[in-house]
C-alpha positions as CSV (number, residue, x, y, z in Angstrom):
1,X,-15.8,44.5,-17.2
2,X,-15.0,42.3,-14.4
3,X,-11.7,40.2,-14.9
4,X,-12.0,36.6,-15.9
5,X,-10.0,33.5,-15.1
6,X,-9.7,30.9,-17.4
7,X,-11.3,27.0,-16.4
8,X,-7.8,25.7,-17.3
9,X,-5.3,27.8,-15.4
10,X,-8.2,27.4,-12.2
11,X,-8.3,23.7,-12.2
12,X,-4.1,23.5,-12.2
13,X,-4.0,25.6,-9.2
14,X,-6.8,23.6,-7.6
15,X,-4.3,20.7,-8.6
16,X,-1.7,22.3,-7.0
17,X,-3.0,23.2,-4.0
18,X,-4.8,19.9,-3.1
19,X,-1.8,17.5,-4.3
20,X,0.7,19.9,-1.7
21,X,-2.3,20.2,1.3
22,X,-2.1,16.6,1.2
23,X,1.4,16.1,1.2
24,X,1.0,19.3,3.8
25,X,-0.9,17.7,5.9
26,X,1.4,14.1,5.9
27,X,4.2,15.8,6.7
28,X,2.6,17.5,9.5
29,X,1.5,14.3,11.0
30,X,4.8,12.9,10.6
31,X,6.3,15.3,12.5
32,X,3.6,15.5,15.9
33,X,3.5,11.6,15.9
34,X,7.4,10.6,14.4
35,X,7.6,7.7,17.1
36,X,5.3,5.6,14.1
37,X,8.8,5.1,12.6
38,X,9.3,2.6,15.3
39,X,6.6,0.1,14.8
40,X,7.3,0.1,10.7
41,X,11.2,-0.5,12.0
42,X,10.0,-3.8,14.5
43,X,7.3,-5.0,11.8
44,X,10.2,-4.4,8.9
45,X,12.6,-6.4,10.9
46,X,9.8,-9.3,11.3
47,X,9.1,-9.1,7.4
48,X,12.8,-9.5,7.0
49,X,13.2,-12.6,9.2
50,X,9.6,-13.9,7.2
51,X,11.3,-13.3,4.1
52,X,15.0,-15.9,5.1
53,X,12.7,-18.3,6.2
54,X,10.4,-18.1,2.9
55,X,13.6,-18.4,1.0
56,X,15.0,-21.2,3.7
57,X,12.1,-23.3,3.4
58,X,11.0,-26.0,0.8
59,X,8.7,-23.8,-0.8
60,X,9.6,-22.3,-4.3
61,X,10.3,-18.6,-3.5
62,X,13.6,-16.7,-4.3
63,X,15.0,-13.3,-3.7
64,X,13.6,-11.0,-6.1
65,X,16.9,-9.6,-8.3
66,X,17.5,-6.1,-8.6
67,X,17.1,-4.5,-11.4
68,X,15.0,-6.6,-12.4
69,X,16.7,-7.3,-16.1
70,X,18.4,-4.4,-15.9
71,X,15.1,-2.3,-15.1
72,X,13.5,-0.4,-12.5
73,X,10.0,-2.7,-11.8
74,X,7.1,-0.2,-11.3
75,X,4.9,-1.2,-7.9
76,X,1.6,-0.6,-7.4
77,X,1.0,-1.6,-4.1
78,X,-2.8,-2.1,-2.6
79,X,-1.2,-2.0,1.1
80,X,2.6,-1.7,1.5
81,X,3.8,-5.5,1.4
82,X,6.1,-7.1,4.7
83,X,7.9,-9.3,2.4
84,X,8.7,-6.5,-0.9
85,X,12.0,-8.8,-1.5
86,X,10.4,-12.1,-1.8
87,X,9.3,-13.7,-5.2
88,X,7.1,-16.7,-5.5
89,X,7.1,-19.0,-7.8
90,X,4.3,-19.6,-9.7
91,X,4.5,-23.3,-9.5
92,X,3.9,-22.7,-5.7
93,X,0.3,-24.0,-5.8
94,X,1.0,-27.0,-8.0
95,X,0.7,-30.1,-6.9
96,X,0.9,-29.1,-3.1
97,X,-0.2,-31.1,-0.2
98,X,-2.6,-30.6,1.9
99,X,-0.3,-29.7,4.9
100,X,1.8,-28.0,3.4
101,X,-0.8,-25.7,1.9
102,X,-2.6,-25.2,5.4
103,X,1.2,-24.0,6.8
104,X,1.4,-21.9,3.8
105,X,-2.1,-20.4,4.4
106,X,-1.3,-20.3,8.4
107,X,1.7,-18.2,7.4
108,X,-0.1,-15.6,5.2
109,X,-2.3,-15.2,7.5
110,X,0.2,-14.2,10.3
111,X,1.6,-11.6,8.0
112,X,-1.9,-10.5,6.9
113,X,-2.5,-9.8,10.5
114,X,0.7,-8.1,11.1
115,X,0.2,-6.0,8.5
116,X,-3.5,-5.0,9.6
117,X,-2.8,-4.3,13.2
118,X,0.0,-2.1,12.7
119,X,-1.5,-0.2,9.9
120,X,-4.9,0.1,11.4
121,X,-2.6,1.8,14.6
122,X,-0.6,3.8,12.7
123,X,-4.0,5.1,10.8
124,X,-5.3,5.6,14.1
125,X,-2.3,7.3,16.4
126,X,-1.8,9.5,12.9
127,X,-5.3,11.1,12.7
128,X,-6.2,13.9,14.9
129,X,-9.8,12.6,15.0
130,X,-9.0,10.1,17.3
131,X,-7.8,8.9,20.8
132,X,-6.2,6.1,22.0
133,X,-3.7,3.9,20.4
134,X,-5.7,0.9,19.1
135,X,-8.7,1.0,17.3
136,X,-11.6,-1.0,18.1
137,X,-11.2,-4.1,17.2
138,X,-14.0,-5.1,14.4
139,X,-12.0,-2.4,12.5
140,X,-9.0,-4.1,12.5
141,X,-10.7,-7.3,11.7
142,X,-12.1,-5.7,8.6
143,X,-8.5,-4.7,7.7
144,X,-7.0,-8.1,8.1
145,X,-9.5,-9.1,6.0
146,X,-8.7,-6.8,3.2
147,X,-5.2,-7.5,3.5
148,X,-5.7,-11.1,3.4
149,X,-7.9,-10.9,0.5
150,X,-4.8,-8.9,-1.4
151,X,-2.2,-11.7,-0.9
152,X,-5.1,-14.1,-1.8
153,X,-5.3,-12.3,-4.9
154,X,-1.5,-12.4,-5.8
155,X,-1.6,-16.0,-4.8
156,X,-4.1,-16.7,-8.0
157,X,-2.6,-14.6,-10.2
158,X,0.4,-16.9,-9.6
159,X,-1.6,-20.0,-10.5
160,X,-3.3,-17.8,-13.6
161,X,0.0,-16.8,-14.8
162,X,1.3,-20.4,-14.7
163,X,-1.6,-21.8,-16.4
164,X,-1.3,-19.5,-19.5
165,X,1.3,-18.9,-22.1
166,X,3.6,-16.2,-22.3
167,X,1.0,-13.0,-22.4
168,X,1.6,-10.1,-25.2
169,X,3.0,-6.4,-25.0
170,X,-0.6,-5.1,-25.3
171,X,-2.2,-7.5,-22.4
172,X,0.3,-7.1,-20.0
173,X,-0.4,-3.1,-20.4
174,X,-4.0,-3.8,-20.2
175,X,-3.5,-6.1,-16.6
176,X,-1.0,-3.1,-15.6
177,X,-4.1,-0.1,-16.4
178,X,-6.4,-2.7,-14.7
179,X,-4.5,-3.2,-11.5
180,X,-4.0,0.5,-11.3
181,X,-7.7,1.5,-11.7
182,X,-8.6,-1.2,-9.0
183,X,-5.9,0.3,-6.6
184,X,-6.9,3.8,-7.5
185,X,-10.7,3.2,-6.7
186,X,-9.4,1.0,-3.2
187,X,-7.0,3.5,-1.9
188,X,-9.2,4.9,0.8
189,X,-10.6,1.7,1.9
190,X,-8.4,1.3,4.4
191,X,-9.3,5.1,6.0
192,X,-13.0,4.3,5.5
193,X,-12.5,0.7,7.8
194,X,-10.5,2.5,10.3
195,X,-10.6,5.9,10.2
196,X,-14.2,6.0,9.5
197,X,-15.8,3.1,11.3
198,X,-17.8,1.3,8.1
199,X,-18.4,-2.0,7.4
200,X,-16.6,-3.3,3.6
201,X,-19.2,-2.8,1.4
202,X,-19.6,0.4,3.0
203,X,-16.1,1.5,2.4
204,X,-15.6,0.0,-0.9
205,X,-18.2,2.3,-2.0
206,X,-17.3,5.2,-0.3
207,X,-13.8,4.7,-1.6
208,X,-15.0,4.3,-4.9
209,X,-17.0,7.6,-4.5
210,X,-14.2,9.7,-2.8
211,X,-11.7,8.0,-6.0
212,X,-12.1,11.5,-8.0
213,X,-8.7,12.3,-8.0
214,X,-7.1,9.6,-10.2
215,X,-4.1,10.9,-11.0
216,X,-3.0,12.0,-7.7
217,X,-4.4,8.8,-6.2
218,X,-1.8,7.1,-8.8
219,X,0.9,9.3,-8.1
220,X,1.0,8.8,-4.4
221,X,0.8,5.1,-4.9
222,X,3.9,5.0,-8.1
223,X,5.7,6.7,-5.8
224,X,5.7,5.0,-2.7
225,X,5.9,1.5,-4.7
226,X,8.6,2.5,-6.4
227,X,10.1,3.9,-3.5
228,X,9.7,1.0,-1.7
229,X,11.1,-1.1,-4.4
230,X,14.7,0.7,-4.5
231,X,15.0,1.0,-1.1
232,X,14.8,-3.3,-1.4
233,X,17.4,-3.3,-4.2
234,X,19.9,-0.6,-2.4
235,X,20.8,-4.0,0.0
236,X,21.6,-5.7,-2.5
237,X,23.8,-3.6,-4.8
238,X,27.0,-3.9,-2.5
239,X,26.8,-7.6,-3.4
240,X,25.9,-9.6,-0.1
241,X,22.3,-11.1,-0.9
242,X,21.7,-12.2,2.3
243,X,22.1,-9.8,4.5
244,X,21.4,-6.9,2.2
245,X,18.3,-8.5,1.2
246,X,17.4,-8.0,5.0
247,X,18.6,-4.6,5.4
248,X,16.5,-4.0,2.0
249,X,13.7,-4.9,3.4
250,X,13.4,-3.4,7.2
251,X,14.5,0.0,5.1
252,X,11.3,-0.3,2.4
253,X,9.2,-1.5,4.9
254,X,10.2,0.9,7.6
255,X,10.2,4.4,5.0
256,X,7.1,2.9,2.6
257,X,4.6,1.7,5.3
258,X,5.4,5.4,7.3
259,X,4.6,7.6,4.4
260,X,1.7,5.3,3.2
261,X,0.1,5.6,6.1
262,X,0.5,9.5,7.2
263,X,-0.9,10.1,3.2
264,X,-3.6,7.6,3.7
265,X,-4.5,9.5,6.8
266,X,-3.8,12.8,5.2
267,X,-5.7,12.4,1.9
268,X,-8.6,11.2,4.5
269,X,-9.0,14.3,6.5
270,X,-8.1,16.8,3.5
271,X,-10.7,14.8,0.8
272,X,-13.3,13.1,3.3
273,X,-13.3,14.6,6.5
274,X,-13.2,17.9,5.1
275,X,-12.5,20.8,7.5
276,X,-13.6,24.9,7.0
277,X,-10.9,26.5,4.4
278,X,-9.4,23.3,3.2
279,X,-8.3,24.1,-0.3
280,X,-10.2,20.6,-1.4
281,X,-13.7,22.1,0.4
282,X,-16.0,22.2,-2.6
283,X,-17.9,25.1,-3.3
284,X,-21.6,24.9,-2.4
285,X,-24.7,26.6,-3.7
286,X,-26.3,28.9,-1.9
């Protein structure tokens, strides 16, 4: 009688095997292309400029504490954000004038666009697939767009949030499972605009497809958000907010936009742009 192998014990070492040829393959990225530190450093020490002028300015925005009452706050991030230390009030959008809401919409939209151009060149100086150093340029423009569409979306959750009374226990784990399904089905969008040349419905689709591996999509993004996140509060735990709030943030931005983008790439090439003998290549029929 020829052996068996049970269902169970098969899928955990497919688990296994596609979670480390993943990480596999970022690390070995990191290593032939580890100059990308660099641009994360200059666009971390541009975020951290953004973020004393946010705080500098007439606008209601603070320094986010941390902990955060004492707790470790869980991030789920879409793309990596520039300004992770920053923390907008919700009474932002109320009763604004019109110039100062165009400045406040010019200045998202200069960190939306820093944001998109050096993840789109990380994506694409990461990837084997590709030559060059910047990607064509509708690709970015997609990007920005995505990314701008993200901080548009925080923005309205800030008006939601101050239009409504203090949510319960049970809704605020509903938003959470919510926000995390959405950024589990959008993780490869980014990869599919760059990486893979399509157009955003397009992409969104694709990612939605290629979204199959929900718990490891939600790993990779828990981790990086929360790594992110302490690497923000580590500059401020020797007690000088102002300057540790910068260093915070060039050292999330500089470690959390890095490994986002060489798994972003990774996960592309092992789950999309599937190779001979990849441990993810699925089995065909005959």
């Amino acid at each position: 009688m020829a052996p068996t192998v049970s269902t169970a014990t098969a899928d955990e070492t497919e688990t296994s095997e596609t979670r480390s040829s993943v990480l596999r393959t970022a690390v070995d990225l990191l290593r032939a292309q580890l100059w990308l530190v660099v641009p994360f450093f200059l666009v971390g020490v541009l975020g951290a400029a953004s973020s004393r002028a946010r705080v500098d300015s007439p606008y209601p925005t603070a320094f986010s504490p941390f902990p955060q009452r004492g707790v470790i706050s869980v991030q789920v991030p879409f793309v990596p954000p520039l300004e992770p230390a920053v923390e907008f009030s919700p009474a932002l959008l109320l009763g604004i004038r019109l110039e100062s809401f165009l400045v406040l919409l010019g200045w998202q939209a200069v960190i939306a666009f820093m944001t998109a151009v050096v993840l789109a060149i990380a994506l694409w100086t990461v990837s084997p697939e590709t030559t060059g150093v910047v990607p064509p340029l509708p690709r970015i423009g997609w990007l920005f767009g995505y990314v701008f569409a993200v901080q548009s979306g925080s923005f309205a959750l800030l008006f939601v949030s101050r239009s409504t009374v203090r949510p319960s226990i049970l809704a605020v784990m509903t938003f959470v499972i919510i926000v995390l399904a959405v950024a589990i089905a959008l993780f490869l969008f980014p990869a599919f605009l760059v990486l893979g040349g399509l157009g955003p419905v397009d992409a969104l689709l694709e990612s939605v497809v290629h979204a199959s591996r929900p718990i490891r999509i939600a790993g990779f993004l828990l981790a990086i958000g929360t790594l992110g996140y302490v690497l923000t509060g580590v500059g401020q735990l020797p007690h000088w907010p102002t300057d540790g709030i910068v260093v915070g943030t060039i050292a999330s931005v500089t470690v959390a936009w890095t490994l986002y983008a060489a798994i972003l790439a990774a996960a592309y090439l092992c789950w999309v742009d599937r190779r001979p003998g990849d441990p993810d290549e699925p089995a065909r029929a005959g």
